[in-house]
C-alpha positions in Angstrom: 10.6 39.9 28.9 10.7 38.5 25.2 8.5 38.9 22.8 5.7 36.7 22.2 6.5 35.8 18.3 9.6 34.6 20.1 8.8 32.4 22.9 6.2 30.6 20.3 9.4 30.3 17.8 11.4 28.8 20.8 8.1 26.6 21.8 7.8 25.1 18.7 11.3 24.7 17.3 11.9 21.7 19.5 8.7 19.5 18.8 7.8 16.8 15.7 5.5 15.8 13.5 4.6 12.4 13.4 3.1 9.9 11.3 -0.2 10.4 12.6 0.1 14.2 12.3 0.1 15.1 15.8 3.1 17.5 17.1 4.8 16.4 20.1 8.3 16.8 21.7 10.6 14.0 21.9 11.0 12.8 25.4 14.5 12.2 27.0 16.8 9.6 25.8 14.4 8.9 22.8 16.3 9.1 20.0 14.9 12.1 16.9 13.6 10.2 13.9 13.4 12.9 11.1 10.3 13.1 9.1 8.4 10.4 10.7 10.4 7.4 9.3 9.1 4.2 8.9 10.2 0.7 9.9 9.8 -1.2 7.1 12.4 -0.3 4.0 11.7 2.6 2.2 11.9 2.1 -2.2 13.1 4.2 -4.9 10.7 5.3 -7.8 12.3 2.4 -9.8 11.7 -0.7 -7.4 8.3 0.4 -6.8 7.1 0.6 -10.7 8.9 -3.2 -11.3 6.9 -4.5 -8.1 3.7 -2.6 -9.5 4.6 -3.7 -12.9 5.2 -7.3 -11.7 1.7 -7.8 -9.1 -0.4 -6.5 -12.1 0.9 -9.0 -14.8 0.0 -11.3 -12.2 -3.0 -10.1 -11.7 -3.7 -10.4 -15.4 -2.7 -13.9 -15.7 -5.3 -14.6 -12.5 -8.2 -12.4 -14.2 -7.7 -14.4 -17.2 -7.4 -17.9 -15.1 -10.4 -16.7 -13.7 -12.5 -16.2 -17.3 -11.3 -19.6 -18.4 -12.8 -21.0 -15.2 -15.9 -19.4 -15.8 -16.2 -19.9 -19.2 -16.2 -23.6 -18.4 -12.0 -24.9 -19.4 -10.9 -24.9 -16.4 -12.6 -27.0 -13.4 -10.4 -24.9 -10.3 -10.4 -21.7 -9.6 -6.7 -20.6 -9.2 -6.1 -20.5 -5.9 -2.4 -20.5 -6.0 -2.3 -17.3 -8.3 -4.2 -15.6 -5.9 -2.2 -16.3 -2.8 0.9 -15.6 -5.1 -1.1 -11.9 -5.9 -1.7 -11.5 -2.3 1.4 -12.0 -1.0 2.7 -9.0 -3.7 0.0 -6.9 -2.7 1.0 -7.2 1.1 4.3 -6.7 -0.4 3.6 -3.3 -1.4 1.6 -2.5 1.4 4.6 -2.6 4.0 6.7 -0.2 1.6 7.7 2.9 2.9 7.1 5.9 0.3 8.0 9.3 0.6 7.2 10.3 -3.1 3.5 11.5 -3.9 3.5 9.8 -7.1 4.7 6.7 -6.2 1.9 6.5 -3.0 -0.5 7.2 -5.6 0.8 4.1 -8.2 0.6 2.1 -5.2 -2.9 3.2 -4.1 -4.2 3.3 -8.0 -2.9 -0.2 -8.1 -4.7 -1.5 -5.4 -8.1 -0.3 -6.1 -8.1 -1.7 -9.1 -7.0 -5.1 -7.3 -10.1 -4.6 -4.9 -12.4 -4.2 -7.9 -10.9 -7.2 -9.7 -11.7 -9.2 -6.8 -14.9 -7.8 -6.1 -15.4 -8.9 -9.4 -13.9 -12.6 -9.0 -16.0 -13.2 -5.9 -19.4 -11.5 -7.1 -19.0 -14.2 -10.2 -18.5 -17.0 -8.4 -21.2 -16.5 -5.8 -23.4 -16.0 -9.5 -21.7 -19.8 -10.4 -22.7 -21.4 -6.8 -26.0 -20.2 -7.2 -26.7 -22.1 -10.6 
């Protein structure tokens, strides 16, 4: 009879983790998928700093579109900056990262987006009401 520190190695050897963090054991003619890959394209370091770098000069050029409107220049709000901005922060979104510090660029980005456009929106409900 084998030992029990053995029949749990042999349990275990055989099962996954997946992207959710649950173990389970691949079922037959399901192909293995090594540490829970992705199916969008995963980035290097690199790429992911000049798309960060790239969505937050854009969203500088919207936060300043967006003084000049409230400060009275400009009669539009700049839609079309912000659908561009979007688009890159979807963008980054669907990115696959394996590195710690890159997840965390990516997720430091992106709050600061969220409390840009919190910003943005809590302004212009302020303008409507005047």
């Amino acid at each position: 009879m084998p030992k029990d520190d053995e029949r749990r190695k042999s349990f275990w050897d055989d099962k996954e983790v997946t992207d959710t963090g649950i173990l389970r054991r691949p079922t037959k003619g399901q192909p293995e998928r090594p540490g829970g890959q992705s199916s969008f394209p995963a980035a290097d370091s690199a790429e992911i700093d000049k798309k960060i770098h790239e969505a937050r000069v854009l969203m500088e050029q919207t936060h300043q579109l967006y003084q000049l409107y409230f400060n009275g220049v400009e009669r539009r709000t700049p839609l079309e900056k912000v659908k561009i901005l979007e688009g890159k922060i979807q963008d980054l979104q669907k990115i696959s990262v394996n590195l710690t510090a890159a997840r965390f660029k990516i997720s430091q980005f992106l709050t600061q987006y969220t409390q840009m456009k919190e910003l943005w929106e809590r302004k212009l409900r302020e303008r409507e009401r005047k």
